[in-house]
Kinemage of the C-alpha trace (Angstrom):
@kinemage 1
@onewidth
@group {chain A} dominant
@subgroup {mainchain}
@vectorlist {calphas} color= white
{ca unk a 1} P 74.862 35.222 134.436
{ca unk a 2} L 74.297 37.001 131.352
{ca unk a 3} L 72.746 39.505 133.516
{ca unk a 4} L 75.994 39.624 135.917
{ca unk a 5} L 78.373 39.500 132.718
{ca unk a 6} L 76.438 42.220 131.527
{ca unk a 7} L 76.378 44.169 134.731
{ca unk a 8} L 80.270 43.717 134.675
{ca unk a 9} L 80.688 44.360 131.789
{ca unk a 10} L 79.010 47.768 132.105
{ca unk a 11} L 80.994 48.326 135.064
{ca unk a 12} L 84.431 47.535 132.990
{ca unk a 13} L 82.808 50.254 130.229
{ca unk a 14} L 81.698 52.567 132.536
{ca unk a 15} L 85.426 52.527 133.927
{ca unk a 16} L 86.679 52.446 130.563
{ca unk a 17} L 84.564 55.420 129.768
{ca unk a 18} L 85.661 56.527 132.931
{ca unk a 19} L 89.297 56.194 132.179
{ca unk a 20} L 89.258 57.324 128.872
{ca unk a 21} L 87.277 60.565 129.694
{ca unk a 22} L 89.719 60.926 132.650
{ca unk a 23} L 92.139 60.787 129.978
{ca unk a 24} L 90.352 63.046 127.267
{ca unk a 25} L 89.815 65.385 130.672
{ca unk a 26} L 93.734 65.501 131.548
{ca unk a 27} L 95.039 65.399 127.884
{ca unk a 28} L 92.048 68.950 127.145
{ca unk a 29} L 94.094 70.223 130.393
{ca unk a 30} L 97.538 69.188 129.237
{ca unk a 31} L 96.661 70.755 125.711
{ca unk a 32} L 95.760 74.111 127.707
{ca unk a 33} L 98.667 74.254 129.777
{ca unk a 34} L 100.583 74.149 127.027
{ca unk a 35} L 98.688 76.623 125.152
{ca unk a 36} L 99.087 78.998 128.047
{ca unk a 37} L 102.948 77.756 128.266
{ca unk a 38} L 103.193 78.417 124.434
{ca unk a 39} L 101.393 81.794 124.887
{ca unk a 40} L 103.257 82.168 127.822
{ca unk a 41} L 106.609 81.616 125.736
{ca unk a 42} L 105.887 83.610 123.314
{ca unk a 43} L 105.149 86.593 125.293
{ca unk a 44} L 108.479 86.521 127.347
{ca unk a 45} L 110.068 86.113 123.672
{ca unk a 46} L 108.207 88.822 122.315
{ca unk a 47} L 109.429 90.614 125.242
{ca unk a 48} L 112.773 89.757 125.442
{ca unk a 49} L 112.959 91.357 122.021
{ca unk a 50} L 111.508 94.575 122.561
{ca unk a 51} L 114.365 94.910 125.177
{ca unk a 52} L 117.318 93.623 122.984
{ca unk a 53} L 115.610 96.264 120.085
{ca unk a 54} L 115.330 98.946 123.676
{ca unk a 55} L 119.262 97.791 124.190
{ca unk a 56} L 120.283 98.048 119.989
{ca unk a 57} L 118.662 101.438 120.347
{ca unk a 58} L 120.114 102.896 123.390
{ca unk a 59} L 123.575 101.765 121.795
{ca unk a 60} L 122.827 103.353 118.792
{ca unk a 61} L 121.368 106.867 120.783
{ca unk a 62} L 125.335 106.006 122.857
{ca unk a 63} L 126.794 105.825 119.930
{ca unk a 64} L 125.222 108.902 118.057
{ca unk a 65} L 125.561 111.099 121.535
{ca unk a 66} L 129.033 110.297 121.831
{ca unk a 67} L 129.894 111.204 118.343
{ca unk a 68} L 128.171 114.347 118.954
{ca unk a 69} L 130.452 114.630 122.594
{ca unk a 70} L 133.173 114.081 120.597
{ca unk a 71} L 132.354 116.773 118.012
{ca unk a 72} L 131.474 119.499 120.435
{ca unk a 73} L 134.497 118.336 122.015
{ca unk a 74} L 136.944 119.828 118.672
{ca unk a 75} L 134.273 122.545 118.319
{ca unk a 76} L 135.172 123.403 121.896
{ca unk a 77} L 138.695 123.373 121.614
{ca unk a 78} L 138.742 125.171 118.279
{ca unk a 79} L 136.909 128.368 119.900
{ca unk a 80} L 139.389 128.618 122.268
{ca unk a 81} L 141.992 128.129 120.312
{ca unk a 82} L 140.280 130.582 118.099
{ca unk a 83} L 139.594 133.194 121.322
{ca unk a 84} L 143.122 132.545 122.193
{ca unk a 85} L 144.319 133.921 119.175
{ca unk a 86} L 141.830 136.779 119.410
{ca unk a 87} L 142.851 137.671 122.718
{ca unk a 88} L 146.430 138.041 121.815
{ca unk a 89} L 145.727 140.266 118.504
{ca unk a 90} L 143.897 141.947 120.681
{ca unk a 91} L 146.202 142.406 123.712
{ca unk a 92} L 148.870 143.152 120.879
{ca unk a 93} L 146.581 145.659 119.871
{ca unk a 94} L 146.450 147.730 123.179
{ca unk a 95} L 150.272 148.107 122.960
{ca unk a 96} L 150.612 149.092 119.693
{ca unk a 97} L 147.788 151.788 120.797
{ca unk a 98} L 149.383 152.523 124.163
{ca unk a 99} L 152.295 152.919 122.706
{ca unk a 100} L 150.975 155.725 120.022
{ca unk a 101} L 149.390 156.771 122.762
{ca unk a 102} L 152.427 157.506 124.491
{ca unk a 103} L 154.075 158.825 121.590
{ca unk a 104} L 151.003 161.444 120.622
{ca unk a 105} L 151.337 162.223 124.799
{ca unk a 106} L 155.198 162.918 124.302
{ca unk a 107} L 154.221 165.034 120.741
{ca unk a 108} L 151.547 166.693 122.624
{ca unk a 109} L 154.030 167.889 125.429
{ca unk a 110} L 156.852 168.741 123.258
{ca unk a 111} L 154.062 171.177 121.259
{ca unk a 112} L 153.162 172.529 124.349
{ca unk a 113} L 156.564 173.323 125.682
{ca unk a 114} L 157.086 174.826 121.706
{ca unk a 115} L 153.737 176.885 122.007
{ca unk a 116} L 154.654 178.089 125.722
{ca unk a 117} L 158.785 178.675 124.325
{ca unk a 118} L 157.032 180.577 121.110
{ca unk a 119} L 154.660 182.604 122.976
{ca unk a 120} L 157.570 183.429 125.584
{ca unk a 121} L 159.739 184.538 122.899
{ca unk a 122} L 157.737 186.444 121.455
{ca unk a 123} L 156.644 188.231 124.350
{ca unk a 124} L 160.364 189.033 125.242
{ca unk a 125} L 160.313 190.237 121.453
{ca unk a 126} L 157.372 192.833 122.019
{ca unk a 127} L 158.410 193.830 125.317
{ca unk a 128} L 161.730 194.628 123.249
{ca unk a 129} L 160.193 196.431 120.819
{ca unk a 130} L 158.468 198.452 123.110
{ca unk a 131} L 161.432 199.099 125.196
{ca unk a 132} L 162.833 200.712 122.676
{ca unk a 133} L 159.641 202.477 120.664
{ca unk a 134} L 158.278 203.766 124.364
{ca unk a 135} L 161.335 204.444 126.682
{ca unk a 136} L 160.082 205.355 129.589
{ca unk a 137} L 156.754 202.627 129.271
{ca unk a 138} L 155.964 199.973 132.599
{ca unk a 139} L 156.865 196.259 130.419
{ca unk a 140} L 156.027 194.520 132.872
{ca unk a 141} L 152.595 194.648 132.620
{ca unk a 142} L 152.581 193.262 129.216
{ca unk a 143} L 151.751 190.093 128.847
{ca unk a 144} L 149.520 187.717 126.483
{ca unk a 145} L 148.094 186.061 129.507
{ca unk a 146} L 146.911 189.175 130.710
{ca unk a 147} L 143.755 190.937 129.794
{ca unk a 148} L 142.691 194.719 129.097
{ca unk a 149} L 139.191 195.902 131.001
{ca unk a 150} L 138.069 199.717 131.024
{ca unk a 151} L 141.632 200.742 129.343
{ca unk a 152} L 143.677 199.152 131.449
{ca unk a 153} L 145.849 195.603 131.694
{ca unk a 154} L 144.399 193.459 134.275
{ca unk a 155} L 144.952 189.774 134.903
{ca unk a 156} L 142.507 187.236 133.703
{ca unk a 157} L 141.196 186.357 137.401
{ca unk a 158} L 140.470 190.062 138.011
């Protein structure tokens, strides 16, 4: 029997060995599922921070760009408020000129009709003078508009 109890008992240690390296076997693949679970874990963490610093930084970049919106945004309505004024200096501007304007126009023909009333006048002077000085003379072909070609008193388109 010693042989038998021997035989069994091998049997009950090779299932015990059996058993316990079963065990060592499933506990090794336990400990390396969790390993890759851990690794696993702390990957997706890893991740999941990269986007919440992607997320802090886009609201930061929001933030920034819409200060900058906002900014361009006064800057904008300052120049126009700015070209506003300009453009009604400068509309007030071309009044005040069209208005000298008018005024040098209305100078300018009042000279005129002076210079043509002078010139007149004194052309009814001369032809006065010579009325009297040469009697019996042609006026009438006296003039300051006229000109005087070989001797004689022509008129300018001649």
């Amino acid at each position: 029997m010693g042989d038998d109890q021997g035989c069994h008992y091998y049997e009950v240690c090779g299932a015990r060995l059996t058993i316990a390296d079963e065990m060592e076997r499933r506990n090794a693949k336990l400990l390396g599922d969790a390993k890759a679970f851990n690794l696993q874990r702390v990957a997706l963490e890893e991740e999941k921070a990269n986007a919440i610093r992607g997320t802090l930084k886009a609201e930061e970049d929001l933030k920034a760009l819409s200060v900058k919106l906002e900014t361009l945004g006064k800057e904008k309505d300052y120049e126009i408020d700015r070209l506003r004024r300009r453009e009604e200096g400068l509309l007030a501007e071309v009044e005040r000129f069209r208005g000298l304007a008018a005024e040098e126009k209305k100078q300018c023909e009042d000279l005129t009709k002076d210079a043509k009333g002078a010139v007149s006048a004194t052309e009814g002077a001369l032809k006065a003078q010579l009325a009297i000085l040469i009697p019996d003379f042609d006026i009438d072909q006296i003039s300051f508009f006229k000109d005087i070609v070989d001797g004689k008193v022509v008129d300018p388109s001649d």
